[in-house]
C-alpha positions in Angstrom: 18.0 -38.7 -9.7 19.6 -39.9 -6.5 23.0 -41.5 -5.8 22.8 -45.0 -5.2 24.8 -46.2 -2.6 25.8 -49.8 -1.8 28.4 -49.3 1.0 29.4 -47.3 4.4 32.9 -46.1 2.5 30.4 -45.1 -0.7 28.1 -43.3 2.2 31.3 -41.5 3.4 32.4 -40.9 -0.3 29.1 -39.0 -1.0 28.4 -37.2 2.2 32.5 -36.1 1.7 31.3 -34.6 -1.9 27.8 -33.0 -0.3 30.0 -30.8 2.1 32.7 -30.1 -0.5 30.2 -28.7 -3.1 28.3 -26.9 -0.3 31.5 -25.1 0.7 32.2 -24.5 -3.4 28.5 -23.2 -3.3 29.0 -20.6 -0.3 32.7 -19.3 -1.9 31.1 -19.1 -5.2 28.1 -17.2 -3.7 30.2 -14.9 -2.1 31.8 -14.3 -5.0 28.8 -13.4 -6.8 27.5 -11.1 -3.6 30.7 -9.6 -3.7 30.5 -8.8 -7.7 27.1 -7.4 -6.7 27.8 -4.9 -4.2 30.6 -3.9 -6.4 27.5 -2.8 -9.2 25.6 -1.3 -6.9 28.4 1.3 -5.4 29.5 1.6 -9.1 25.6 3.4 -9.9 24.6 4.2 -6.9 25.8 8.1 -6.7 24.4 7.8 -10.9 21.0 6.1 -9.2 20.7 8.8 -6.4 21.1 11.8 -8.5 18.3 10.4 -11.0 16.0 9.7 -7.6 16.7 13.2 -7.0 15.9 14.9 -10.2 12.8 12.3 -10.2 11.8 13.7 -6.9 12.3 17.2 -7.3 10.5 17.7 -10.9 7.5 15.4 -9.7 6.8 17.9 -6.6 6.9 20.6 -9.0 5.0 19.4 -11.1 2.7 18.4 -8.0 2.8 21.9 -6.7 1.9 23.7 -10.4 -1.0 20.5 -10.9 -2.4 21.8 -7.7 -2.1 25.6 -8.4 -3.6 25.4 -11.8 -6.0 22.5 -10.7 -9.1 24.3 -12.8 -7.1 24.8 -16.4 -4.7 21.7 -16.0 -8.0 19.2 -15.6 -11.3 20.8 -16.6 -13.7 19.3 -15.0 -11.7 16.1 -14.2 -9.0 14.4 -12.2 -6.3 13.4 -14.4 -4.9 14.5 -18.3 -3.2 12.3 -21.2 0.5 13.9 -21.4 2.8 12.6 -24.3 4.7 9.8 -22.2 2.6 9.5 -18.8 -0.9 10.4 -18.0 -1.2 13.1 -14.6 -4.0 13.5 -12.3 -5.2 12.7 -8.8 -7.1 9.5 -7.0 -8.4 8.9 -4.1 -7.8 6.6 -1.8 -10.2 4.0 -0.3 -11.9 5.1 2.9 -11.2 4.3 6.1 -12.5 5.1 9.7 -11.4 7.6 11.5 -11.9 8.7 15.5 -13.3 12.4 15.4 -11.2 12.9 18.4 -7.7 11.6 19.1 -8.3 11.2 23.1 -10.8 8.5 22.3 -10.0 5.1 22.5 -11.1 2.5 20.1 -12.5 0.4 22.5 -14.7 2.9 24.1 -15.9 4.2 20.3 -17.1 0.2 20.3 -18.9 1.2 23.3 -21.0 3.4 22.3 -21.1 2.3 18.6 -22.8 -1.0 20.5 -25.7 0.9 22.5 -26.7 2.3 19.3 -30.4 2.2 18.0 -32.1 4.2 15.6 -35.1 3.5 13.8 -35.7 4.2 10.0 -31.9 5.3 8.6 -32.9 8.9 7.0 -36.4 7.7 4.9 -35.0 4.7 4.1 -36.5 2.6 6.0 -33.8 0.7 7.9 -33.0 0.3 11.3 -29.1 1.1 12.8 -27.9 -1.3 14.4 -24.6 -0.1 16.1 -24.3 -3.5 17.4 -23.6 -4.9 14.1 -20.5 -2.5 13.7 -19.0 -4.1 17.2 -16.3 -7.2 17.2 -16.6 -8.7 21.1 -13.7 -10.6 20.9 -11.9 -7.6 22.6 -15.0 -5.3 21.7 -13.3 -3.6 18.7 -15.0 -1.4 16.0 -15.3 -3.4 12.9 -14.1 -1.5 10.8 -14.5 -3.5 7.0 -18.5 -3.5 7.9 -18.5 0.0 8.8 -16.7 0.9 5.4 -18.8 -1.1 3.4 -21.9 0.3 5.0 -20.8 3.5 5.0 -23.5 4.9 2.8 -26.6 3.8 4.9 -24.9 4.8 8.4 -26.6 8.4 9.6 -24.4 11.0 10.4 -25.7 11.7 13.5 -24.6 7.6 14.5 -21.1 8.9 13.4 -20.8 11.8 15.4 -22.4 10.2 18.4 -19.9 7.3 18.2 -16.7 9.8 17.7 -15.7 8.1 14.1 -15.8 9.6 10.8 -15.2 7.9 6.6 -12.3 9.8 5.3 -10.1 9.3 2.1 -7.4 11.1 0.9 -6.6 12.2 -2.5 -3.2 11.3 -3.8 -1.5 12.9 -6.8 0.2 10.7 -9.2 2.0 10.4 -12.3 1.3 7.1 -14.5 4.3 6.0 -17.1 2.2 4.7 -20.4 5.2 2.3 -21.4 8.5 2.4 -19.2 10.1 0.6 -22.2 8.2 3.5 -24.7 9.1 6.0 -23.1 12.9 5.4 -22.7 13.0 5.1 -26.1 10.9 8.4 -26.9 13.1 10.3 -24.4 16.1 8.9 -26.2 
């Protein structure tokens, strides 16, 4: 609800009261940032040494994960633990030049002058074209990826790109909350 004001000296009054409480509000909030930074140095060498110790056991359990890969997962890419489930994911594909000298733009190039009839047996015809932005002619990408199945390898080599995807190892808490309380 707003102030209702029926004079200049009342206009005066209130804009007196809006700076006063703003400069309340910046003392008060430096206050509170300086109560904050106070907490933070207070657990930070605590916080670091956890980091630390989080850091360190996950890489060896990384390193022994990948070392035993055969008799940690038999057969598949992750495995139920007591507090956190462990395994390895890939990441979504992306394109890749086959050869760092090449530029993007010229990979368009010759993405664009692309024609090939009858994809493998399938039928289709490439269209490297279709794979080609010409606002700056750029190589576009998202279509590539989500065609990635029905583009012939011999398209991709020819053009200098390739689809590649990492895998990433991870380690997946079931309950933060759980697992505090497990560990405790």
């Amino acid at each position: 609800m707003s102030v209702v004001i029926a004079s200049r000296a009342g206009m005066a009054a209130a804009v007196n009261e809006i700076v006063s409480t703003r400069l309340r509000h910046a003392e008060l909030t430096a206050q509170m940032e300086q109560e904050i930074a106070g907490v933070q140095r207070r657990y930070a060498t605590r916080l670091a040494e956890m980091e630390g110790t989080i850091a360190n056991t996950e890489a060896g359990v990384r390193v022994y994960c990948e070392e035993h890969r055969s008799q940690v997962f038999t057969g598949k890419k992750s495995v139920e633990l007591g507090m956190a489930t462990v395994g390895f994911r890939e990441t979504p594909y992306r394109v890749e030049k086959l050869r760092a000298k090449d530029t993007w733009e010229e990979i368009a190039g010759r993405m664009a002058g692309m024609r090939i009839a009858g994809n493998e047996g399938k039928g289709m015809e490439f269209l490297g074209e279709n794979y080609v932005t010409y606002r700056e002619p750029a190589l576009a990408k998202t279509r590539l990826l989500q065609d990635r199945v029905n583009i012939p390898g011999e398209v991709l080599k020819a053009a200098g790109i390739r689809f590649a995807f990492d895998e990433v190892f991870y380690i997946a808490a079931r309950s933060l909350v759980g697992s505090v309380r497990e560990a405790a």
